[in-house]
C-alpha positions as CSV (number, residue, x, y, z in Angstrom):
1,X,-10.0,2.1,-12.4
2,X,-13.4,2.0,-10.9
3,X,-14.2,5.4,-9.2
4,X,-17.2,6.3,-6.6
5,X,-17.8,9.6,-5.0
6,X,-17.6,9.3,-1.6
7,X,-19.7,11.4,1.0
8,X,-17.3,14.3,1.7
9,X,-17.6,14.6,-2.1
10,X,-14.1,13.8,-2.7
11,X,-13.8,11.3,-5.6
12,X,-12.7,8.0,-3.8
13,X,-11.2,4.8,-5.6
14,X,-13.9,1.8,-5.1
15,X,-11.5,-0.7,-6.4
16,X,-8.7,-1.0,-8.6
17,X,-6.0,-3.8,-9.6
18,X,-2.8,-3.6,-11.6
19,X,-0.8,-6.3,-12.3
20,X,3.1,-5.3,-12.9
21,X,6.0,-7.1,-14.4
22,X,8.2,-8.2,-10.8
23,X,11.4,-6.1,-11.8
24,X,12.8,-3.2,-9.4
25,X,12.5,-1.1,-12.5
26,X,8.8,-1.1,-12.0
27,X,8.8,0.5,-8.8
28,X,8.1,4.0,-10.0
29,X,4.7,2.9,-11.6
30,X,3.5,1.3,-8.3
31,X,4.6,4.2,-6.6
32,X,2.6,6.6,-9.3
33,X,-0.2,3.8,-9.0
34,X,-0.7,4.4,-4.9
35,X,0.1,8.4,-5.1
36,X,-3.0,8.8,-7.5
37,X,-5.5,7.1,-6.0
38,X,-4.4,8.3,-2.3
39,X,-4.9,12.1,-3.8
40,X,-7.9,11.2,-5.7
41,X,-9.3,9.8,-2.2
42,X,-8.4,12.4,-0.5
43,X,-5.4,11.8,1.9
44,X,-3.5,15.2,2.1
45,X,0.1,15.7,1.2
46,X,1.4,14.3,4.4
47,X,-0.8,11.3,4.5
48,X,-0.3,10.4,0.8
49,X,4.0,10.6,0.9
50,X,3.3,8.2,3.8
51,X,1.2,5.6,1.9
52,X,3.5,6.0,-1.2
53,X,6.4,5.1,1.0
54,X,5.4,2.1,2.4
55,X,3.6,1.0,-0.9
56,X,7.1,1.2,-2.2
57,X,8.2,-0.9,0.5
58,X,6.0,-3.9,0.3
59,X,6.4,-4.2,-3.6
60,X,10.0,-3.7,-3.0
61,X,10.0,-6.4,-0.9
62,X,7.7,-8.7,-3.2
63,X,10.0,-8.1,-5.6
64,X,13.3,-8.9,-3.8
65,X,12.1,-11.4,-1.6
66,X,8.6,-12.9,-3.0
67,X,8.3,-15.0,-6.1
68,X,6.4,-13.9,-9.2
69,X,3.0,-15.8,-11.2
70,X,4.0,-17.9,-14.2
71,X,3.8,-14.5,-16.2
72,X,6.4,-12.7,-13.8
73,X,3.9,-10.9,-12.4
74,X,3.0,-9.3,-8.8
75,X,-0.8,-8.3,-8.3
76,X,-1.4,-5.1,-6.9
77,X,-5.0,-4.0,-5.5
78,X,-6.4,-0.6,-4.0
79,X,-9.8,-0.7,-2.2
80,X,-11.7,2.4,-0.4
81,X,-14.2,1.5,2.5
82,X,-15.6,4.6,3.9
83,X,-12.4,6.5,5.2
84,X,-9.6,3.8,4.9
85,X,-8.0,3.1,2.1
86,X,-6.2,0.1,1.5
87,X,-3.5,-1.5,-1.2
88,X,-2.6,-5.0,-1.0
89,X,0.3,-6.3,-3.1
90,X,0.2,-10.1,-3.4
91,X,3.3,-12.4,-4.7
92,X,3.7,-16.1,-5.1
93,X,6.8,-16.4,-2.6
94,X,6.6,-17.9,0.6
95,X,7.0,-15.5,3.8
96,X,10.1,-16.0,6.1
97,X,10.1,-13.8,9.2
98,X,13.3,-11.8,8.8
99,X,16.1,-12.2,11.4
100,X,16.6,-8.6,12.9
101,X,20.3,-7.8,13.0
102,X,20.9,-6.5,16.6
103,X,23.4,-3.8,14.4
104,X,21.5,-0.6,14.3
105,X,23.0,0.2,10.7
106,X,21.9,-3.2,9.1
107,X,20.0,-2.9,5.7
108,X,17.6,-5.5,6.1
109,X,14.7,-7.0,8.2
110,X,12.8,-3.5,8.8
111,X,10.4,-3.3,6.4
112,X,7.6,-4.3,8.0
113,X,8.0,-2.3,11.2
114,X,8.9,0.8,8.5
115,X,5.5,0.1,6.8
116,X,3.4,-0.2,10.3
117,X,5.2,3.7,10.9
118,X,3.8,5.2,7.9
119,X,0.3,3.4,8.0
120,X,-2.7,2.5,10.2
121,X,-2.7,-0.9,9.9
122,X,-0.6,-3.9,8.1
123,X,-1.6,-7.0,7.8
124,X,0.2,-10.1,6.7
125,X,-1.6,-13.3,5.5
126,X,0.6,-16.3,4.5
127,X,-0.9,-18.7,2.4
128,X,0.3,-22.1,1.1
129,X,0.2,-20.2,-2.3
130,X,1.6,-16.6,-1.7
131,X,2.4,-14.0,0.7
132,X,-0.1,-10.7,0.9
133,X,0.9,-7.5,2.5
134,X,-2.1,-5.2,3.1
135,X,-1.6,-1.7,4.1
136,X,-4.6,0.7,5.4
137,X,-4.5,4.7,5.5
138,X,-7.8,6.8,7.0
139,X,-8.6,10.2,5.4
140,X,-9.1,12.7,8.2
141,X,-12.3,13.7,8.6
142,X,-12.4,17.0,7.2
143,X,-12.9,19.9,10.0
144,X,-16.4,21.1,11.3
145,X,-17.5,24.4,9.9
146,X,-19.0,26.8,12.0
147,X,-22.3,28.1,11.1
148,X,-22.7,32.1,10.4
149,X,-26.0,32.8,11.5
């Protein structure tokens, strides 16, 4: 994992990539994976359960839904610009626009309007070869100090 410091001095992630095995048993190492680097780039506690939560929501569903590389994997990327940090989690599976059940209590079909809750920003690009789920998280800027003169 590449690191940089950033200018609030906190350490910040400039890029990183893992590539995991596309089994539901994996999901605890994508979720240590995203808690990491979100406290190493400084999100605080409330920012970083949110960006966990929907990182475990777009590899759950690139697991469940998308389709692995010829190694069974699914690629997962962090990058840090500035104050946003973003993970991507990339599968091989083409993207079908879930049905929403008009049943309030239904399971399925809410994971991307659960991930655009807990983030800033998702973004969906649909390729021909694969289906990539990008979600972006800004630190707060940290709060002015006053002077003591």
């Amino acid at each position: 994992m590449s690191r940089v410091a950033s200018s609030s001095n906190k350490v910040a992630v400039a890029a990183s990539e893992l590539h995991m095995p596309a089994r539901r048993s994996e999901l605890g190492a994508a979720r240590t994976y995203a808690g990491e680097v979100a406290q190493e780039f400084g999100l605080d506690a409330d920012s970083c359960y949110e960006f966990v939560y929907a990182v475990n929501e777009a590899v759950t569903n690139a697991i469940r839904h998308g389709a692995s590389d010829e190694e069974g994997m699914i690629h997962l990327s962090i990058v840090a610009d500035a104050d946003r940090l973003t993970f991507a989690v990339s599968d091989r599976g083409t993207f079908t626009m879930p049905v929403l059940d008009s049943d309030e209590t239904a399971e399925h079909g809410r994971g991307l309007a659960l991930m655009a809750t807990l983030v800033d920003e998702v973004q969906l690009y649909i390729e021909p070869g694969g289906t990539t789920v990008r979600l972006s998280k800004t630190r707060a800027p940290e709060p002015v100090r006053a002077r003591s003169d």
